[in-house]
C-alpha positions in Angstrom: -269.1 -139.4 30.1 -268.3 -135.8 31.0 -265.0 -135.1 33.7 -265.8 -135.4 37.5 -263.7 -133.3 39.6 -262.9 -133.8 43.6 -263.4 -130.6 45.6 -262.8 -129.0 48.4 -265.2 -126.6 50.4 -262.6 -124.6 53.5 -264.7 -122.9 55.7 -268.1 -125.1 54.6 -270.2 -124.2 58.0 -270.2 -120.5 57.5 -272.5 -118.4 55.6 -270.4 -118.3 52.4 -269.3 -121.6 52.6 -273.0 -123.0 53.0 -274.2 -120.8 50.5 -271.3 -122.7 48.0 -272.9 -125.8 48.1 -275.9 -124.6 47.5 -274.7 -123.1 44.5 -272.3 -126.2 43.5 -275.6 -128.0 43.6 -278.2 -125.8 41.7 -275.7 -125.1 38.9 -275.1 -129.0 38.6 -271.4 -128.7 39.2 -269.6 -131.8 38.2 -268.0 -133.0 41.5 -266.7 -136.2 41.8 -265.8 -136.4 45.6 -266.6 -133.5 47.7 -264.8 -132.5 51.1 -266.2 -130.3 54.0 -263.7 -128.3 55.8 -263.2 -126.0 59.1 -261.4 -125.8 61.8 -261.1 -128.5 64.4 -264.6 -127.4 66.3 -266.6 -128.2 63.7 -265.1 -131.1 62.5 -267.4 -134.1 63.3 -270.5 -131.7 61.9 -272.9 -133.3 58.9 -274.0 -130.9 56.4 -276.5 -131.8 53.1 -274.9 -131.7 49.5 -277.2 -133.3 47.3 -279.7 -135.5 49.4 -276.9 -137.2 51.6 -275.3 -136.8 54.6 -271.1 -135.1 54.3 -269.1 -134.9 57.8 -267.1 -132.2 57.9 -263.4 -132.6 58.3 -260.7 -130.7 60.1 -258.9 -128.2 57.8 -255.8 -128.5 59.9 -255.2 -132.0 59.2 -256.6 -132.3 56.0 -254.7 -134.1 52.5 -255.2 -132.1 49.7 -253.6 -134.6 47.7 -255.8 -135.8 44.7 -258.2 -132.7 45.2 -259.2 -130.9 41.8 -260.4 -127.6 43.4 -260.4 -125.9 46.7 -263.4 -122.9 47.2 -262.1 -121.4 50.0 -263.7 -119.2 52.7 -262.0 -119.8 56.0 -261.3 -116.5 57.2 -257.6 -114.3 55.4 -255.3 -115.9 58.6 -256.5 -119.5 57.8 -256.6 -118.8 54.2 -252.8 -117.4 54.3 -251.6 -120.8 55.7 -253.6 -123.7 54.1 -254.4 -122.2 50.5 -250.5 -122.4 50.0 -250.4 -126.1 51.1 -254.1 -127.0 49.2 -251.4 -125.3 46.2 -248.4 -127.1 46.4 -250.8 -130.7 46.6 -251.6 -129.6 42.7 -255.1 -128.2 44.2 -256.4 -125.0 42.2 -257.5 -122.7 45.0 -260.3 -120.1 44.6 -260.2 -117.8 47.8 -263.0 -116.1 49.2 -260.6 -114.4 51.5 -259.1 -111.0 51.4 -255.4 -112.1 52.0 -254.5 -113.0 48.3 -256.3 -110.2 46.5 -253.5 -108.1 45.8 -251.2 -110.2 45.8 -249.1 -109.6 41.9 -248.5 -113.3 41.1 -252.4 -114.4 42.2 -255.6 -113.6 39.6 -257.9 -111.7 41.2 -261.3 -112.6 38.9 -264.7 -111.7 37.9 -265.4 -114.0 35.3 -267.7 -111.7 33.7 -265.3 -109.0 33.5 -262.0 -110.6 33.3 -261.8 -114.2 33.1 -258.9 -114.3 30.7 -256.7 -113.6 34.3 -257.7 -116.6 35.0 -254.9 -118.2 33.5 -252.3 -116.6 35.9 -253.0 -118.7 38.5 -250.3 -121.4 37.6 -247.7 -119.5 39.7 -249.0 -120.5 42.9 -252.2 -122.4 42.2 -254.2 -119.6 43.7 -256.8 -117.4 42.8 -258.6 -114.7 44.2 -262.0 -113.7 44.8 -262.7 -109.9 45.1 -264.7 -108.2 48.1 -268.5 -108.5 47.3 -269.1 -104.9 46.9 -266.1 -104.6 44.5 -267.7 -107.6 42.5 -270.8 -106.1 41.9 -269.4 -103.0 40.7 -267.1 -104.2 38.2 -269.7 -105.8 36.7 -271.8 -102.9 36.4 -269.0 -100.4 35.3 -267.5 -103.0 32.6 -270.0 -102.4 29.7 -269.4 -98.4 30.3 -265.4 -98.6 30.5 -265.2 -100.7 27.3 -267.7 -97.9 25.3 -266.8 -94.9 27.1 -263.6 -95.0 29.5 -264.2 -94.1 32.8 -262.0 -91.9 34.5 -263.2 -91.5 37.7 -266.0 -93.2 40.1 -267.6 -91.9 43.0 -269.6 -94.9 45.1 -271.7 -94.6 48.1 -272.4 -98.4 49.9 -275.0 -99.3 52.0 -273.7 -103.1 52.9 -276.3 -105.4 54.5 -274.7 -107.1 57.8 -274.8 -111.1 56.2 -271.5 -109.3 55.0 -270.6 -109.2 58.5 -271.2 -112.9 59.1 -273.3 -114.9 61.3 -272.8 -113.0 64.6 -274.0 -109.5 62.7 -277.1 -110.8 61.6 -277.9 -112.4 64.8 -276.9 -108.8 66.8 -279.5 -106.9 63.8 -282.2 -109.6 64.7 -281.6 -109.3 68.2 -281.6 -105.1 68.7 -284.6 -105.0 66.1 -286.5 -107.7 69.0 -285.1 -106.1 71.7 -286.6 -103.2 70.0 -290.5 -104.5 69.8 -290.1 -105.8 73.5 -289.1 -109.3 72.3 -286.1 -109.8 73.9 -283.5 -107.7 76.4 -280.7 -105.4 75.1 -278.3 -106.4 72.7 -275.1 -104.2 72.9 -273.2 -103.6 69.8 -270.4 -105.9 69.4 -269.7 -107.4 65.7 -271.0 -103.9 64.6 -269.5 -101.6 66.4 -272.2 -98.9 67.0 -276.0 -100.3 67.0 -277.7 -101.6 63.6 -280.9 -101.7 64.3 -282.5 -98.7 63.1 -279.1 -96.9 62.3 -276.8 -96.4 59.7 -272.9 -97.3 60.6 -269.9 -95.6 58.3 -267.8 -97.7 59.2 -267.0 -101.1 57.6 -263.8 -103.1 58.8 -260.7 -100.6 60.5 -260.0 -96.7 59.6 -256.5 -95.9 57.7 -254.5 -93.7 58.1 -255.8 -91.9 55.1 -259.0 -91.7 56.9 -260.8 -94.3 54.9 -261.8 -97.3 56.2 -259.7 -100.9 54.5 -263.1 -101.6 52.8 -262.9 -98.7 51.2 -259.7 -99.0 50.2 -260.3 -102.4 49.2 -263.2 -101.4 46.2 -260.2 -98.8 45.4 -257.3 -101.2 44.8 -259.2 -104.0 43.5 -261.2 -101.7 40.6 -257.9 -100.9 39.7 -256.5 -104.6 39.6 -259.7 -106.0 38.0 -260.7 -103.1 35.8 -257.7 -100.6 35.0 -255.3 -99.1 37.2 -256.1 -95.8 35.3 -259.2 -95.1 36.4 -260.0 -93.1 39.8 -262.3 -94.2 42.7 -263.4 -93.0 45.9 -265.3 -95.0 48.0 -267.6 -94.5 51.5 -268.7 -98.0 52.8 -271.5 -97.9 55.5 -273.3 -101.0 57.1 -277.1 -100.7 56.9 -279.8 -102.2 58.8 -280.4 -105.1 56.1 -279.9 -108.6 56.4 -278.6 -109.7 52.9 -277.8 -108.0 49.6 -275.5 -105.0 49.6 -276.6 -101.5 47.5 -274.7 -99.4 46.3 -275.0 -95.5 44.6 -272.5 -95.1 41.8 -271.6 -91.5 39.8 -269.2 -92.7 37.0 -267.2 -90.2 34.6 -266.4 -91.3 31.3 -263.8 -89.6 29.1 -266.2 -90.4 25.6 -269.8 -89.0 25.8 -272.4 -91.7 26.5 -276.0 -91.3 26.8 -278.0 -93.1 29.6 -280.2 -94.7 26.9 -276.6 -96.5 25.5 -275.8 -97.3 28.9 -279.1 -98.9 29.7 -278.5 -100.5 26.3 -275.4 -102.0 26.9 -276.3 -103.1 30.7 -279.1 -104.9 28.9 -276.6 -107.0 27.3 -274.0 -107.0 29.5 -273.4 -110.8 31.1 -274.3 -110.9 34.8 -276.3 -107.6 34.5 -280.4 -107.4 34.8 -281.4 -103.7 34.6 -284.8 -102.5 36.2 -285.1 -99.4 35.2 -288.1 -97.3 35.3 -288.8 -95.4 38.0 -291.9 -93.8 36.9 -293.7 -97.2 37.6 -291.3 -98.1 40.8 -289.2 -100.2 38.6 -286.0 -100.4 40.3 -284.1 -102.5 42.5 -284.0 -103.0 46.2 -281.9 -105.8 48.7 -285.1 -107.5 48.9 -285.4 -108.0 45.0 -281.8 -108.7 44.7 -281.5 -111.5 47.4 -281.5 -115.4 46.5 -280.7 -113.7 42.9 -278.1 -114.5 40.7 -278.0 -111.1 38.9 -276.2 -108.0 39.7 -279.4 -105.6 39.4 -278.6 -101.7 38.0 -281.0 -99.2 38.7 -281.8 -95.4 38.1 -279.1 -95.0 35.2 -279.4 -91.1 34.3 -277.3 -88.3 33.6 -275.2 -86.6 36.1 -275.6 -83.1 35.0 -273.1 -81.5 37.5 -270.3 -83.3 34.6 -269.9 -83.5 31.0 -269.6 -87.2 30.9 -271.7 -88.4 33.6 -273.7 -91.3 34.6 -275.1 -92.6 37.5 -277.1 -95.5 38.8 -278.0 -97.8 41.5 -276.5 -101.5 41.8 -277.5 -104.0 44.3 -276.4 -108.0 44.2 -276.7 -110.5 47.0 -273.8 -110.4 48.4 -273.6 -113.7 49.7 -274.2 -115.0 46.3 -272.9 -113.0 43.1 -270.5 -111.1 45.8 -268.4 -114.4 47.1 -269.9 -117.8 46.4 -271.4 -117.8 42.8 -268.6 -115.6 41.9 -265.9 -118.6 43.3 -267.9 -120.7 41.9 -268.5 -119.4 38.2 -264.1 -118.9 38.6 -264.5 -122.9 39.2 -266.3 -123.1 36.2 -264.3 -121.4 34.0 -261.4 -123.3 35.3 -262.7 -126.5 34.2 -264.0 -125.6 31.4 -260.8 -123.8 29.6 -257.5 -125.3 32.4 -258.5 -128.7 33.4 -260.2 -130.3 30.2 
């Protein structure tokens, strides 16, 4: 009989961590007991893992003591105090949050593109999960930095609001009835200009270098994940879509590569599905991406204002490959090469 392992879900009533089970379930996770966790006003909740009724428990209080894996997605201030305890009870944490990630003694993993990190997280029992639009891109620029090198990156995001949370897709749905003459005003408040209709470039606060920290974040985590050589620039804008994020990427590569080897090695590159032929409006869009495992890449072609240029289009669900499949395929990894 194969290993069962007890886990933990923190933050299991919010988007990501509902979406976790989901995927803890369809990928037929071995789990032995499994514990629902968030904060003290949920506690007392029931959600559905596998036919049957789990209440969920109050984070605060919670043992971690005898608990295989934690998947963690409470929010970076909760994250910050608990993941250290879920640690020290022998718990292998895998945080969703963005308190961790650059952190030098804490993984920060893709499996697709790094999971030999992996490993590091010994030190503190911790390890962390990118931001979702950093996730998607690794995985699309991995194939083209291991054949060509890439040197610089230039990407353009256009994030759906399920990246947001629950409050910013109720405020889209709201202005878009409000809208029709559904419903009365909704004022812009998790977003902070209105969605509906608009484009907002702005995603979390501005720096002082006058990019905004999601912006800052694909910059510092490409680095970590990929190599701290190459280059990046980023503009992150919210866009009027409920789920999947897009996102327009110009690499340049210090070899010469062709967009027919690129779409080559895409093709085979794990995590990657390539719909690429425009000429018959084969390409990918948020709607074909969403409920999707894949990180989809689009439009690859030459970018002929460079020597070594590519670019193409990437769009993932970002509630899937860009936090909970991606915590949970770390999970899997774990088990499969740590806790045998």
């Amino acid at each position: 009989m194969s290993r069962k392992y007890n886990v933990a879900v923190a933050g299991a009533t919010g988007n990501v961590g509902r979406e976790m089970l989901r995927i803890l379930e369809q990928r037929n996770f071995p789990t032995d007991r499994v514990h629902l966790l968030a904060s003290s006003r949920s506690a007392g909740k029931k959600l559905l893992f596998r036919g049957r009724e789990i209440v969920v428990e109050d984070l605060d209080t919670f043992d971690f003591s005898g608990i295989h894996l934690g998947l963690f997605s409470p929010g970076a201030a909760v994250s910050k105090i608990h993941a250290p305890r879920a640690g020290a009870a022998g718990c292998i944490v895998i945080d969703n949050t963005s308190f961790f990630r650059m952190d030098p003694e804490v993984p920060l993993v893709v499996p697709e593109v790094n999971p030999q990190a992996i490993a590091g997280y010994k030190t503190k029992n911790i390890i962390a999960n990118p931001n979702c639009s950093t996730i998607q891109l690794v995985v699309a620029l991995k194939p083209i930095h291991d054949a060509a090198i890439i040197k610089r990156v230039v990407v353009s995001t256009y994030q759906a609001v399920s990246g947001a949370g629950k409050e910013a897709m109720d405020e889209l749905d709201g202005q878009l009835r409000h809208a029709m003459g559904l419903g009365g005003p909704v004022p812009p408040k998790k977003i902070k200009k209105q969605i509906a209709f608009n484009l907002v470039p702005q995603i979390d606060v501005f720096l002082e270098n006058g990019y905004t920290k999601e912006e800052m974040k694909m910059v510092n985590e490409t680095k970590k994940i990929l190599d701290p050589n190459i280059r990046l620039t980023a503009t992150c804008v919210r866009a009027p879509v409920f789920n999947s994020h897009s996102e327009a990427v110009t690499v340049e590569t210090v070899k010469p590569l062709s967009p027919e080897r690129a779409r080559e090695l895409l093709r085979k590159a794990p995590g990657v599905e390539v719909m690429d032929d425009p000429a018959n409006l084969v390409y990918a869009t948020p709607v074909d991406a969403s409920g999707k495992d894949a990180t989809f890449v689009s439009r690859i072609r030459a970018d002929e204002t460079v020597d070594n240029g590519l670019q193409m289009w990437v769009v993932a669900d970002n509630l899937r490959k860009g936090a909970a499949l991606n915590a949970v395929q770390i999970a899997e990894v774990v088990i499969r090469d740590h806790l045998r």
